[in-house]
C-alpha positions as CSV (number, residue, x, y, z in Angstrom):
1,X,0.0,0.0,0.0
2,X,1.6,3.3,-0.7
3,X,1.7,6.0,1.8
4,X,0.2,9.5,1.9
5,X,3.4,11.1,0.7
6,X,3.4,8.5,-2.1
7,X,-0.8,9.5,-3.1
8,X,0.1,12.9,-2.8
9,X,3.3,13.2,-5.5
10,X,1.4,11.1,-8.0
11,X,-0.9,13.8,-7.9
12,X,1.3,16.7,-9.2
13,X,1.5,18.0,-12.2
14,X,-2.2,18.6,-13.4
15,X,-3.7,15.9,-11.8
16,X,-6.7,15.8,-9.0
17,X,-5.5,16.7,-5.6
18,X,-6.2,14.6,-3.0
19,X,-8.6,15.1,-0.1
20,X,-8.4,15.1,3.7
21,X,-10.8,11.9,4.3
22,X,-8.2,10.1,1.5
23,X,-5.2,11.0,3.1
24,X,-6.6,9.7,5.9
25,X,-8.1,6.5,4.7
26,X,-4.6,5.9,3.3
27,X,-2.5,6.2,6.4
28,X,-5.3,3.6,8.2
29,X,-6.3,6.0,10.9
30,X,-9.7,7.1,12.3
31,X,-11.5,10.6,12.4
32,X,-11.2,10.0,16.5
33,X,-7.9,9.3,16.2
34,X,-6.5,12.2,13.7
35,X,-8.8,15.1,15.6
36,X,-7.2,13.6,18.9
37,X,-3.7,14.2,16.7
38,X,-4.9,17.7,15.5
39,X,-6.2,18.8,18.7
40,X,-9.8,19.2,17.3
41,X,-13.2,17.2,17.7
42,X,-13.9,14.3,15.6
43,X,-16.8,16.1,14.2
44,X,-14.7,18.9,13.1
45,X,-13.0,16.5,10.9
46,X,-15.8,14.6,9.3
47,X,-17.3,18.9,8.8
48,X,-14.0,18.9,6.9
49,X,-13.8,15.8,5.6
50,X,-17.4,16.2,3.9
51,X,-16.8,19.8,3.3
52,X,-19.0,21.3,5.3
53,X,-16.4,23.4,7.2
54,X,-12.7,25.1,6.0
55,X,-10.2,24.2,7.5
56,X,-8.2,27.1,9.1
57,X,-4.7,27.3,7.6
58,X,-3.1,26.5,10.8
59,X,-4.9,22.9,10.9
60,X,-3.6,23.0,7.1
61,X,-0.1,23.0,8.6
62,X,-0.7,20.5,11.3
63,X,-2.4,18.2,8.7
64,X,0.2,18.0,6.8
65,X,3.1,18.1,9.3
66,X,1.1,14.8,10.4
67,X,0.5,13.1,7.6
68,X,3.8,14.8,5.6
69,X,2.0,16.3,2.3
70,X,3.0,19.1,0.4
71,X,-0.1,21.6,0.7
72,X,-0.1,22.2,-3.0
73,X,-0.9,18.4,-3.5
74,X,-4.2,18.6,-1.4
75,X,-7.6,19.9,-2.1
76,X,-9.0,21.6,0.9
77,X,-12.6,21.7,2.1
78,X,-13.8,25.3,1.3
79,X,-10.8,26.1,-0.2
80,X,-12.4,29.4,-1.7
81,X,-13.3,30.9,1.9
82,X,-10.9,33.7,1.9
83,X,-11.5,34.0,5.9
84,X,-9.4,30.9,6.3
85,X,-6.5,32.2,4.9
């Protein structure tokens, strides 16, 4: 199984970016377990998974200090609500 780093440079270069809930599917773990890691509630990430919330850019940064992306290889929930920025 490849990892999240692997997922996420196949997808550079034109290709679809990746989402949260695949990133996280990939590396095996559960919403309880990554919004323990990110210091969030568990329904904050399925909001984010399912895009019914952004996710504020410093969550951006601890996502993918967790699950070591690139940001530019990931497709954000909300990603065109400038107040997250």
């Amino acid at each position: 199984m490849k990892s999240p780093t692997e997922i996420a440079r196949a997808v550079i270069g034109g290709a679809p970016r990746v989402t949260v809930r695949h990133v996280r599917k990939q590396a095996m773990i559960s919403q309880q377990k990554m919004a323990d890691d990110m210091g969030v509630g568990r329904v904050t990430v399925s909001r984010w998974e399912n895009e019914h919330q952004g996710m504020h850019y410093r969550h951006r940064q601890k996502f993918c200090e967790l699950f070591e992306v690139r940001p530019d290889t990931m497709r954000w929930p909300c990603e065109d609500d400038e107040d997250l920025y």
